[in-house]
Structure formats: structure tokens, C-alpha cells
NUZAVEX-348349 format. One line per 5 residues: their letters; for each residue x negated, y, z negated of C-alpha. Coordinates in Angstrom, 1 decimal. Each point is the difference from the previous one (the first is absolute). Example, Ala and Ser with C-alpha at 12.3 -4.5 7.8 and 13.67 -1.06 7.14 Angstrom:
NUZAVEX-348349
AS> -12.3 -4.5 -7.8 | -1.4 3.4 0.7
This chain:
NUZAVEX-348349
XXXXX> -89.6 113.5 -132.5 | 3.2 -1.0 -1.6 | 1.3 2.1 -3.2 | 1.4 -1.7 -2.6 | -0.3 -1.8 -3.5
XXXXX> -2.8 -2.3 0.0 | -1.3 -2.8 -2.3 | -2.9 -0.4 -2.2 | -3.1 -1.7 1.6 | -0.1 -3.8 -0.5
XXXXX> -3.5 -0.8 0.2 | -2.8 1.4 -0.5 | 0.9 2.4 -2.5 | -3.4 1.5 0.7 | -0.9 1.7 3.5
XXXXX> -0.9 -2.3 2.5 | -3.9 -0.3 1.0 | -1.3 1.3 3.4 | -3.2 -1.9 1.0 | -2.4 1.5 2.6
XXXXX> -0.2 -3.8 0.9 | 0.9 -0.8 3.8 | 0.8 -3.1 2.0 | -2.9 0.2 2.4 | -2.3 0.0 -3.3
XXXXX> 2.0 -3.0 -1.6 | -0.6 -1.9 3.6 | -3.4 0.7 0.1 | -0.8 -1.3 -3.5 | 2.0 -3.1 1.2
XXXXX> -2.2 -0.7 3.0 | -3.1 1.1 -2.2 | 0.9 -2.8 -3.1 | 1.7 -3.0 2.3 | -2.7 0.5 3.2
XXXXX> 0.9 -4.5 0.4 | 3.2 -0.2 -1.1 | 2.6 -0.7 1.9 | 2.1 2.4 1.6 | 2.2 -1.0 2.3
XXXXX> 1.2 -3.5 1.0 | 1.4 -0.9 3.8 | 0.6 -3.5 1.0 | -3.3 0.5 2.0 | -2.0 0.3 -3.4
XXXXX> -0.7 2.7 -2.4 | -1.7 3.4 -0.3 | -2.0 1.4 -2.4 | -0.3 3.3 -1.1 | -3.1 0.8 0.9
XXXXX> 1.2 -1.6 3.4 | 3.5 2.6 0.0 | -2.3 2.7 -0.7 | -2.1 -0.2 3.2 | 2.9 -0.2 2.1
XXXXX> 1.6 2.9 -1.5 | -3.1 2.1 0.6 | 0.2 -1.3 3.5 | 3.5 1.8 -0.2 | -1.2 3.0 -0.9
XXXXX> -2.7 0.3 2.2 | 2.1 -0.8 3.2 | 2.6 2.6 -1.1 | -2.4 2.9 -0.6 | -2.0 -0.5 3.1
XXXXX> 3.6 0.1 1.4 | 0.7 3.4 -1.7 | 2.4 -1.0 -2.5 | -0.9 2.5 -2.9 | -0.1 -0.8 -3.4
XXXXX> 3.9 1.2 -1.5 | 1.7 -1.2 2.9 | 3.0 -2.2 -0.1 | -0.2 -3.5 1.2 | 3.5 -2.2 1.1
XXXXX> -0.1 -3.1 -1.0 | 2.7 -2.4 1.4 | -1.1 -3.6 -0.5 | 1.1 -3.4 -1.0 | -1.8 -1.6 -3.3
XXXXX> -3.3 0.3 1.8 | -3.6 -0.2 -1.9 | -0.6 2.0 2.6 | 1.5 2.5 -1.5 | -1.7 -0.4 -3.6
XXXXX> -3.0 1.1 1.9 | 1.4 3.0 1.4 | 1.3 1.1 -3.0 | -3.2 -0.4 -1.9 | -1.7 2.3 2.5
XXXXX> 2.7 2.6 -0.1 | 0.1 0.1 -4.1 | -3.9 0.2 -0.1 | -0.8 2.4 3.1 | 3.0 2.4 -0.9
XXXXX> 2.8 -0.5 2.5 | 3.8 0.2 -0.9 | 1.6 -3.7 0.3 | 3.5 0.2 1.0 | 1.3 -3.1 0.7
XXXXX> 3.3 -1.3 1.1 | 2.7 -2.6 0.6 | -1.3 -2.3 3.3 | 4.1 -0.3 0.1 | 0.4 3.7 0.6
XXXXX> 1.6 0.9 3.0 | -2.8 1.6 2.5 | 2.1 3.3 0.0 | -0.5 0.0 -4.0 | -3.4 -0.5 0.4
XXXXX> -0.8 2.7 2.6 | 1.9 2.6 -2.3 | -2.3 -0.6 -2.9 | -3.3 0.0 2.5 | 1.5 3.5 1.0
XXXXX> 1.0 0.7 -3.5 | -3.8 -0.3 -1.8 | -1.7 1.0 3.4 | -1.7 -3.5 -0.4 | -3.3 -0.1 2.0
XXXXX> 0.1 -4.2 0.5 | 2.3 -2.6 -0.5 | -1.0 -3.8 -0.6 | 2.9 -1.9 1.1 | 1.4 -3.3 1.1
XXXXX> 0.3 -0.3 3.9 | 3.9 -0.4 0.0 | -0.3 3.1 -1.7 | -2.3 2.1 2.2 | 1.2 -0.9 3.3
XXXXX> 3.1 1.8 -1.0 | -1.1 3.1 -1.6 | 0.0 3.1 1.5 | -2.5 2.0 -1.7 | -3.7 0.9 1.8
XXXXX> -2.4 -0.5 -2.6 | -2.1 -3.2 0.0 | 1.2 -2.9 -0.7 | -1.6 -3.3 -1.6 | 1.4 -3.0 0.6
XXXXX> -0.9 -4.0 -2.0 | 0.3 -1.1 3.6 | 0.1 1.1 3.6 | 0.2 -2.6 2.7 | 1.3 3.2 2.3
XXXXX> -3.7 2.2 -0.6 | 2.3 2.8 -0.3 | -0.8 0.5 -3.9 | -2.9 0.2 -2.0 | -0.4 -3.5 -2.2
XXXXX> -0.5 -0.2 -3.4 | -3.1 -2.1 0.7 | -2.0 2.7 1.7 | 0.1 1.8 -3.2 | -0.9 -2.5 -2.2
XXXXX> -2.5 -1.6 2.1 | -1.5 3.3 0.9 | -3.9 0.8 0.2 | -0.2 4.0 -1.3 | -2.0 1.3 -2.9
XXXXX> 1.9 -0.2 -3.5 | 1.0 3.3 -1.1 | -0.6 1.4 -3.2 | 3.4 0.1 -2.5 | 1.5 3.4 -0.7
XXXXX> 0.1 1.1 -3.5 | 3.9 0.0 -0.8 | 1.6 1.7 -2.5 | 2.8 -1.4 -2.5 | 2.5 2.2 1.9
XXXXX> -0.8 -0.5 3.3 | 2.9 -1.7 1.9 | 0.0 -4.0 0.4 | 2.7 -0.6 1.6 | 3.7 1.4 1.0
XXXXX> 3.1 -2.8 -1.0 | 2.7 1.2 2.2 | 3.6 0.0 -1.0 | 3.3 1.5 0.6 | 2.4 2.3 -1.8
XXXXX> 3.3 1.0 0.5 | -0.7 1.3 3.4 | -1.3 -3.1 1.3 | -3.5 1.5 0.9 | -2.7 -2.1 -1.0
XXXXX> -3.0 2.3 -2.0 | -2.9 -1.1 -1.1 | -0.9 0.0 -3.9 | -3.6 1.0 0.1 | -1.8 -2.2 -2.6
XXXXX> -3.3 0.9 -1.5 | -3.7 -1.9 -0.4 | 1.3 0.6 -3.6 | 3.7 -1.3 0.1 | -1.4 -3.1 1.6
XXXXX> -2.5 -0.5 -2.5 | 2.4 0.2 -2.6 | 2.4 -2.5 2.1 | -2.9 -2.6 0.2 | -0.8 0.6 -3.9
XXXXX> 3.3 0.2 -1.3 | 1.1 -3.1 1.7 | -3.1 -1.8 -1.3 | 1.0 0.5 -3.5 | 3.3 -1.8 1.1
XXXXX> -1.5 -3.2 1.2 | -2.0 -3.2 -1.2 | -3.1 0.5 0.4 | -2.0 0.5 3.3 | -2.8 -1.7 0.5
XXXXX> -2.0 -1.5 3.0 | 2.3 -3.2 0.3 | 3.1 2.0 0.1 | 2.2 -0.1 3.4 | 2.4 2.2 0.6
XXXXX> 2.3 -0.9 3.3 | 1.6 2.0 2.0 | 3.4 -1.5 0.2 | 1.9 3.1 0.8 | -1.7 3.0 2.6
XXXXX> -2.7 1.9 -1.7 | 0.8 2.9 1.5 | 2.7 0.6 -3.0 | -0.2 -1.1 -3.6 | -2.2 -3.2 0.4
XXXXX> -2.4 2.5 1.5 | 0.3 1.9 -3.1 | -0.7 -2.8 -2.2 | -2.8 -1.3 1.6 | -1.3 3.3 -0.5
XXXXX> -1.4 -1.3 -3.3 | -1.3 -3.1 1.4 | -2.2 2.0 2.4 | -1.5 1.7 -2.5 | -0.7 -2.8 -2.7
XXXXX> -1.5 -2.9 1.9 | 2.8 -1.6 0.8 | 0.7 -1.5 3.3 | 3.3 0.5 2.7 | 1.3 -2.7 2.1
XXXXX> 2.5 0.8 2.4 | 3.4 -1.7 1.4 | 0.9 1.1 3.4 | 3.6 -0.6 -0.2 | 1.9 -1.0 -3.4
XXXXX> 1.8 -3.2 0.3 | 1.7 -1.5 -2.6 | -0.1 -3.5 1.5 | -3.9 0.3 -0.4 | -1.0 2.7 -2.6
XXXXX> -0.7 -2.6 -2.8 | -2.8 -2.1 2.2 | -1.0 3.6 1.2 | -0.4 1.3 -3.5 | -1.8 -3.4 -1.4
XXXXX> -2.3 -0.1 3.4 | -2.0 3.5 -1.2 | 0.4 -0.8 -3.8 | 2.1 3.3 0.1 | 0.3 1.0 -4.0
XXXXX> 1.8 3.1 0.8 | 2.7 0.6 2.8 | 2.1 3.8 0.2 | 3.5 -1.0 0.9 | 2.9 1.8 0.9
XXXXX> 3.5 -1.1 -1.3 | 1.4 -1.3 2.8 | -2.8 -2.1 1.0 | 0.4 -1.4 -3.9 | 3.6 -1.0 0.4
XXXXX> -0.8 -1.8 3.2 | -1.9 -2.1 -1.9 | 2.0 -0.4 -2.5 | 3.5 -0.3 2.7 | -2.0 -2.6 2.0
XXXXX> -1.4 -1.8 -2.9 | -3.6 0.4 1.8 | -1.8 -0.9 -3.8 | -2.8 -2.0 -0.8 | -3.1 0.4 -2.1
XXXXX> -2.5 3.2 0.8 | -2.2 -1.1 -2.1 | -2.9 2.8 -0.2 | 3.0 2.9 0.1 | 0.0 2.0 -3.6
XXXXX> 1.6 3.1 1.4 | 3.1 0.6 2.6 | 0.5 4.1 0.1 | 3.2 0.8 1.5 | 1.3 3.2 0.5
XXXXX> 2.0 2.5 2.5 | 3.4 -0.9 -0.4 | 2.8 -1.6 -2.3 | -0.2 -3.3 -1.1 | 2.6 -2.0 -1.8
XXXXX> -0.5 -1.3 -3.7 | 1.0 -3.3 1.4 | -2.5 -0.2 3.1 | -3.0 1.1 -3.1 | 1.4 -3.0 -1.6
XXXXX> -0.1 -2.3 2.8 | -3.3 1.1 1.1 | -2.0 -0.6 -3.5 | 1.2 -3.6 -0.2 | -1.4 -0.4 3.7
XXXXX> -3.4 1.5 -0.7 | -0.2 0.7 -3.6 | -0.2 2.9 -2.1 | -1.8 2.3 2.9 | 2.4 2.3 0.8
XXXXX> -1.1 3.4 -0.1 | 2.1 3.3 0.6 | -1.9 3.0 1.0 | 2.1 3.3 0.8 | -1.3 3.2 2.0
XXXXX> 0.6 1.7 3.4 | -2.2 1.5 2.6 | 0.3 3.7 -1.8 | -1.1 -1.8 -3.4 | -2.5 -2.6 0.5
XXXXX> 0.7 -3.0 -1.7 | 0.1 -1.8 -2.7 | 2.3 3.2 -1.7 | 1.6 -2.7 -2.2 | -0.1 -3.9 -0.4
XXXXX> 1.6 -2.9 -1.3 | -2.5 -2.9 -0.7 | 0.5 -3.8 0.1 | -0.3 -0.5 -3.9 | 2.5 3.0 -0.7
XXXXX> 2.5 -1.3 3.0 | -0.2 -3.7 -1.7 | 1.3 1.3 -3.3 | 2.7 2.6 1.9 | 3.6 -0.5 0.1
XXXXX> 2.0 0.2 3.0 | 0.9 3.9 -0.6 | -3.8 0.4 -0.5 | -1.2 -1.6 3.2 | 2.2 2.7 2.2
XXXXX> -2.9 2.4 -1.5 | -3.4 1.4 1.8 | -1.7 -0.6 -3.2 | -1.9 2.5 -2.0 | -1.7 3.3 1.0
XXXXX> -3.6 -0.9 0.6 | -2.8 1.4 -2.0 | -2.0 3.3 1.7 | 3.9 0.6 1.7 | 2.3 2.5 -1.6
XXXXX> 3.8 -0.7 0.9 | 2.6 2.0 -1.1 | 4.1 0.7 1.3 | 1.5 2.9 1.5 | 3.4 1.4 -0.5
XXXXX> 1.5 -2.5 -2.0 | 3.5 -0.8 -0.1 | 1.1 -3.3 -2.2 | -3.2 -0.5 -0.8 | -1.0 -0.7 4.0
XXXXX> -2.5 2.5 1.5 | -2.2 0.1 3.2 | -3.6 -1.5 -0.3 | -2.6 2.5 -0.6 | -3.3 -1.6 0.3
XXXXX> -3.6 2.0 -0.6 | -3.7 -1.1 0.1 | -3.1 -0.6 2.3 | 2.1 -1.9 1.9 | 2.3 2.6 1.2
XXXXX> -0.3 1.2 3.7 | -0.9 3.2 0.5 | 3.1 0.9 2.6 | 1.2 -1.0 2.9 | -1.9 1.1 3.1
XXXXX> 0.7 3.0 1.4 | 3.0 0.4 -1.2 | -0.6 2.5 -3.2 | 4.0 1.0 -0.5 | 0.6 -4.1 -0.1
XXXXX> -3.0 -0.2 -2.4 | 1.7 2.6 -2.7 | 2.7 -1.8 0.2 | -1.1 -2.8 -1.4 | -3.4 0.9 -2.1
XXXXX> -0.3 2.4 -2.4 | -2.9 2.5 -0.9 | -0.7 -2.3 -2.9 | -0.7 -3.0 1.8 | 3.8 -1.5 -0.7
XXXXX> 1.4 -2.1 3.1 | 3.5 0.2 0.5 | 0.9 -4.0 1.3 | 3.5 0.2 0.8 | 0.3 -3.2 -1.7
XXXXX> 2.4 -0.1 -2.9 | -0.3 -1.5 -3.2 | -0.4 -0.7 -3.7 | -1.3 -1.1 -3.0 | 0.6 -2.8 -2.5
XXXXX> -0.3 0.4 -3.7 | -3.5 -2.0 0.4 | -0.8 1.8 2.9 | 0.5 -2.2 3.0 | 0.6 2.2 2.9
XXXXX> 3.1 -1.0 1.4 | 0.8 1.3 4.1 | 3.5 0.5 0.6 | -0.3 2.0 3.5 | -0.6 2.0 2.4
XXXXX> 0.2 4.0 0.3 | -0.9 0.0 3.4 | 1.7 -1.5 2.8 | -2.4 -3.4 0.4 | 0.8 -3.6 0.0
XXXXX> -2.9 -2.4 -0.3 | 0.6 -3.5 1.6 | -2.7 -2.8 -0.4 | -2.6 2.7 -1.3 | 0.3 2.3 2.6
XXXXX> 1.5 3.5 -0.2 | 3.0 0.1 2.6 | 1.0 4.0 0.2 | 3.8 0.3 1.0 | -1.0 3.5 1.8
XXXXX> -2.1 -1.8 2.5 | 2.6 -2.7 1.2 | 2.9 2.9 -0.1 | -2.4 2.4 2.4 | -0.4 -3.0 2.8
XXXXX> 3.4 -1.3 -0.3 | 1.4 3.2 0.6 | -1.9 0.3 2.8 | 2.3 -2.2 1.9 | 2.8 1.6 2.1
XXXXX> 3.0 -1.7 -1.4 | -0.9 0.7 -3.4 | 1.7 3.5 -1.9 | -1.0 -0.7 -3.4 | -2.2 -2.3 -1.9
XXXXX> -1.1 -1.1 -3.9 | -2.4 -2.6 -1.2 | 0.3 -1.0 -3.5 | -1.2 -3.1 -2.0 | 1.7 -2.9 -1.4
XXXXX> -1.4 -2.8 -2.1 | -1.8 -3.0 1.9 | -0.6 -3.6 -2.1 | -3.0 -0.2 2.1 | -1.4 3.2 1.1
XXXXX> 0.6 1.7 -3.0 | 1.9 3.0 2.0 | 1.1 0.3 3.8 | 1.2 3.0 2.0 | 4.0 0.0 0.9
XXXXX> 0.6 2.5 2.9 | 3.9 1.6 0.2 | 0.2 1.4 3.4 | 3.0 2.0 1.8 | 0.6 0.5 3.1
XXXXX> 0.5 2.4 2.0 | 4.0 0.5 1.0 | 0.9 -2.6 3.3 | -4.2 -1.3 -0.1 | -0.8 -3.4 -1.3
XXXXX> -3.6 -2.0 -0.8 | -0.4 -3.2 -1.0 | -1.9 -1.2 -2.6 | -3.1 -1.8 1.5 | -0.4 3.2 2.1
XXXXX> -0.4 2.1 -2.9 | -2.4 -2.4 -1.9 | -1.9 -0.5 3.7 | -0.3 3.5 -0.1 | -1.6 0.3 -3.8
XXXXX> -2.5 -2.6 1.1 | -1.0 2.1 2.8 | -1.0 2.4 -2.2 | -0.5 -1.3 -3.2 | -2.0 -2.5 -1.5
XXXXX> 2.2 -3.4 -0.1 | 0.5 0.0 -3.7 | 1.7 3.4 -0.3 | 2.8 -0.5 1.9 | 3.5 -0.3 -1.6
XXXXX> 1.1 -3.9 -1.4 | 3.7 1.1 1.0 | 1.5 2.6 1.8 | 3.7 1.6 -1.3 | 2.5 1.9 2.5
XXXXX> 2.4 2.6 -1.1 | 1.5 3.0 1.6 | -2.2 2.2 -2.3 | -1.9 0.3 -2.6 | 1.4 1.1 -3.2
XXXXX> -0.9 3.7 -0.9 | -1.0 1.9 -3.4 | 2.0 3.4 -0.8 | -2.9 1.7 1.4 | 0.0 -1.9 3.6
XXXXX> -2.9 -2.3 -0.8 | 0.3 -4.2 0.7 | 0.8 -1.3 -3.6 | -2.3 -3.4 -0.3 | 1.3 -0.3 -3.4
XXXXX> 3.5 -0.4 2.1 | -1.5 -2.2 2.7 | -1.3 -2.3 -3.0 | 3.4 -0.5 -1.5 | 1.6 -0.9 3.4
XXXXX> -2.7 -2.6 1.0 | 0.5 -1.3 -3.8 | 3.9 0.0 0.5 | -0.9 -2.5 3.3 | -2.5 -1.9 -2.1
């Protein structure tokens, strides 16, 4: 952990409250109170509960006759899916670890995490699977090759049900995996307990949920619309799903289901807004956004397109959210300045800053929510997590005088571009792999519509020479297609510190002198 000064708690002055509570007993008194409600909508028709239910026991039943043993970690790698709804019901309530992934992740990225959490199954799409290189089974939605196991057989299987384990509040849910300065993804092991308090927490935040509420999936719910849907799941609301956001279509979409709530990220907000796709949603009382910047002037935008809906919500995979929000009544009364803000500290959260300097310090968030390290990796985890239950963010920020948490950046080296976390380490370790290349940096620059995107400055090596589209070829070889670098910078090298390090903060102030 960091020494330094450190500021007061902002809320709750009080400890914060650990529950014994868990997320498979908050699903199972779901399925118990809304047995006929419906679950999940597909432009086939709807499920019930009661309906998810047997097909997730169906789940569970083929995997243990299959030998998959209660704790083990399960890939998931798919599209918005309902399929996958069920799957994850069955791993919450029979005790396996969810660890589920970008379908836009490179296959290498996604054999490194199989290897990483020793994963015993993966459910992926078939794009996905035909390319991976790991040996453990694989389930696929489809399979018109026989080579894979369908999701279908599962689902549709005839085995006994198998009795639920009993599971504990700290028994692991799921591992979120993201990079750090190295590059490396690790997994942020989340409790039964963390996610109860996610679901809970994130409750408290919306209208209320009640058995005609829709939420769609707009954006993929294996990141923060997952996470908000959490509390959906677990209240009686119902999840529809959009295969593929497009902007030209999301209003019809969204008015088609009835959708009253819809998790955005930013840039899919100011496409809207760019491409003027507007129009009346009328059942929509909530639009969550969350996992990047947004503009003052996009919020703006946005509320006169769909009304006062907008909702920020603010957390990370090593602090579950919401850590702090920013409502729709408090953003409509918010000046300009205000609406840069991620709102306030949420209740049953404690937030406080870290070596502050000018009144800016690094977000140090504690509560149920908080992981409880990073997966194998026990030197990373004290790093970042004290004995006290304090988690060290590497994000930087600070306070208002009416406590409006304001983020001004980053400690670690991370860029986030249309919600997703791009990791400079990552691109600079394949791009060096090339031949020609002697020295490489990847730093961010601002983006109107991504938010951020990833600038690499490359030298060569003396008398070699690469082009451009070879080098960005090469990242998407390896790489999922989002991570590699907007532009690409040549210069006969990189500018050094005093101690022999690549100065970024250097690099920055050239690519701002050619700006």
C-alpha cells in the first residue's frame, strides 16, 4: 500500500455493514417470489422464471455428470445471448466461478486467461472456439461442424436435477479480469457477498423494479450492463437482449420490448446524440451509463433526446459498482463544471483519497463490494488492498465542497476508449515483437467519440523500416480489434528520463506540439 497523507472518509462516517447475504440466496428468493413472471424476452417470445430456472438446473446437471466440480471456473465468451442468462443463473446458484469475457478478444487473450484461472469449461461463440488453443471442453450456441458440444444439448438435457450447494457469503462468484501496468490481465476474485451487495446497492439507485420492468441489453452484458442487470435478476424484473447495438435502430429496438431501463456506455450515448438517432422511448425511466468519460455537452444532448434518465454509475472490476453515482434529478439541476463529476459516494461504500497533493489524491474505495485480490497473484494483491479492506484504484481524484467526487486521472498507465479498458503495456509487448521495431510507447490522447484512444510512437531500428498498416496488421493479429493504436508516430527514438526510462510525459507533449 501506498504511504502518505490521506483524507477523512466521505461517507459513511460509520463502518460499513457486512451481510452474510449471498447472490445465489438473493436469486433463489427471486425465482421463489416471481415463479410466472417474465424473465427473459427473445424475439421468439418470453421466459419465465420458473421457465429459466429448469433450464439452468438442466445446466447444472449436464456439467456435474460431466465432472465439472462445484468452485471451478467457467469462460464465458458470448454475444448478448439469453442463452447465457441461463448459464449464469446455474453457475451463481450451483457454486461455479463466472468469468466472463469480451467475444472481441483476440483468441490468444482468451487462451491466456483459460490457462491463467485453470478454467475447467468454456461456453463460447463458434468464431471463438474454432480458434482457441486450449484442450478443455468447449460449448459452443451452434455447431454445424459436430466438432463442439452445443449449447442445446445442455439445456435440453434429460439428467436428474442436482441438489444446490449451500454457499457461503465469501465464496468466490466470479473473477473480472483486468490489466495493470504490466499488461497481464488478473482476475479480481468477487464474492457471493460482493455481488450481493452489487445487486442491492444498485437497486437503491434505480426506479423501482417491479414485474413490468425491462431492462435491455443495449451494450454486452458481459461488462457493466451485466452488472446492472444484476439487480433486475434478483427483483423480478425482466432482460431483453440486443444482439448488436445500432444506432440506426436502437430506438424501435428499445420501444419493441418496452425497455424501461437500458446500461449504456458513453460512446454508444454520443452516437446517438452525433447521429441524431432520437425519438420517443416511451416506457424508459432509467439510462445507467458508466465506464468512461463523457462530455457535459453530450449529458446535455442526450436528456433533451430521452429526457431526464441519465444515470451515472462509477466502479471497476476490483470495487464492484455502484462506488458513487450521479442521479438524473441531481444531473438536471448540475452546472457544466458539475456534470464532469462521478457523483456522490454511495451509501454502505466508504471512499476516501490517498496522498494528496493540491487537494487531488488516488481513489481509495472499501466495502462488501471490494474484491478480495487478484488471483494468484498475492504480491499484486498487496499492492493494491490493504489489511483493512482499503482498495488502492489507481484512479485519481477529488472532492468538491458538497461532495461530488470529481475524477481527474489515472495513476496507472490505462486508457479507456468506448468503455473498455485499453492497457498501453499490451499493445507495446506485440508491437515490439516485430523485427523492425527498437523501441516502442503507447500513450493516450483525447478522442470526441471514444472518449480516449491509444497513440503508438515507434522507432526503428537504425537502416530497418515498417510501414504503418503492417504494424496495425500485426496488433490485430494479436489483439482484439479495438486495442490497436488510432495513429502510429515515427521518430529516431524515444525521449528518455535521467534515469534511462521512456518519458510518456515527454511523448505527450510532442504528440500535443503536432496536434
Amino acid at each position: 500500500m501506498p504511504t502518505g497523507s490521506t483524507s477523512e472518509v466521505t461517507r459513511p462516517l460509520a463502518a460499513t455493514p457486512i451481510t452474510q447475504e449471498t447472490w445465489a440466496g438473493l436469486l433463489k428468493r427471486a425465482h421463489q417470489s416471481f415463479p410466472g413472471s417474465r424473465a427473459v424476452l427473445t424475439p421468439g417470445g418470453w421466459y419465465t422464471y420458473d421457465d429459466v430456472l429448469v433450464r439452468a438446473r438442466k445446466v447444472a446437471a449436464w456439467m456435474l455428470q460431466h465432472g465439472i466440480a462445484v468452485g471451478a471456473r467457467i469462460v464465458l465468451a458470448l454475444d448478448n445471448r439469453w442463452e447465457m442468462l441461463v448459464v449464469e443463473r446455474a453457475l451463481a446458484l450451483w457454486g461455479w466461478v463466472r468469468v466472463a469475457l469480451s467475444p472481441r478478444l483476440h483468441p490468444e487473450e482468451i487462451d491466456y486467461v483459460i490457462e491463467d484461472c485453470n478454467a475447467a469449461l468454456i461456453i463460447c461463440e463458434s468464431r471463438i472456439a474454432e480458434a482457441l488453443r486450449s484442450s478443455i471442453p468447449i460449448i459452443v450456441p451452434e455447431d454445424a461442424s459436430d466438432r463442439f458440444i452445443t449449447l442445446s444439448a445442455l439445456i435440453n438435457c434429460d439428467l436428474p436435477t442436482p441438489p444446490a450447494p449451500s454457499i457461503a457469503s465469501d465464496d468466490l462468484a466470479s473473477l473480472m479480469y483486468t490489466s495493470g501496468t504490466t499488461g497481464r490481465p488478473k482476475g479480481a476474485m468477487n464474492s457471493h457477498g460482493s455481488w450481493f451487495a452489487m445487486a442491492t446497492n444498485t437497486r437503491a439507485l434505480l426506479p423501482t423494479i417491479g414485474e413490468g420492468d425491462v431492462l435491455l441489453h443495449a451494450a454486452p452484458m458481459s461488462h457493466f450492463s451485466g452488472s446492472v442487470a444484476s439487480a433486475f435478476a434478483a427483483y423480478g424484473g425482466a432482460i431483453a437482449l440486443m444482439y448488436k447495438f445500432d444506432p440506426s435502430t436502437f430506438v424501435d429496438q428499445a420501444n419493441r420490448v418496452a425497455a424501461t431501463c437500458i446500461p449504456m456506455v458513453p460512446t454508444m450515448i454520443g452516437d446517438l446524440v452525433l447521429h441524431n438517432r432520437s425519438g420517443p422511448i416511451r416506457s424508459l425511466r432509467s439510462m445507467p451509463y458508466g465506464g468512461s468519460t463523457i462530455s457535459p455537452e453530450t449529458i446535455v444532448a442526450a436528456r433533451q433526446m430521452f429526457g431526464n434518465v441519465l444515470l451515472q454509475i462509477y466502479g471497476m472490476s476490483e470495487a464492484l459498482i455502484p462506488v458513487s453515482s450521479f442521479s438524473a434529478r441531481d444531473q438536471a439541476s448540475s452546472s457544466e463544471a458539475r456534470l464532469r463529476s462521478a457523483g456522490k459516494v454511495c451509501p454502505n461504500i466508504e471512499v476516501r483519497l490517498a496522498n494528496l497533493s493540491d487537494e487531488v489524491g488516488e481513489i481509495q474505495v472499501r466495502g462488501q463490494n471490494v474484491m478480495s485480490g487478484y488471483w494468484n497473484r498475492p504480491a499484486e494483491t498487496a499492492e493494491v488492498l490493504s489489511e483493512d479492506g482499503w482498495y488502492s484504484s489507481g484512479d485519481l481524484g477529488r472532492f468538491d465542497t458538497d461532495g461530488y467526487l470529481e475524477i481527474v486521472g489515472r495513476k496507472r498507465d490505462v486508457l479507456i476508449s468506448g468503455g473498455f479498458n485499453i492497457y498501453p503495456a499490451e499493445i507495446e509487448r506485440v508491437i515490439s515483437r516485430i523485427p523492425e521495431i527498437a523501441e516502442v510507447a503507447v500513450v493516450s490522447q483525447p478522442d470526441p467519440r471514444w472518449g480516449e484512444k491509444a497513440v503508438a510512437v515507434v522507432a526503428c531500428k537504425p537502416g530497418s523500416w515498417v510501414s504503418v498498416d503492417h504494424i496495425i496488421d500485426h496488433c490485430c493479429q494479436h489483439l482484439a480489434s479495438y486495442k490497436k493504436p488510432s495513429q502510429i508516430f515515427f521518430v529516431e527514438k524515444l525521449p528518455k528520463t535521467s534515469t534511462g526510462k521512456i518519458s510518456k510525459s515527454a511523448i505527450r507533449q510532442l504528440l500535443d506540439q503536432e496536434a
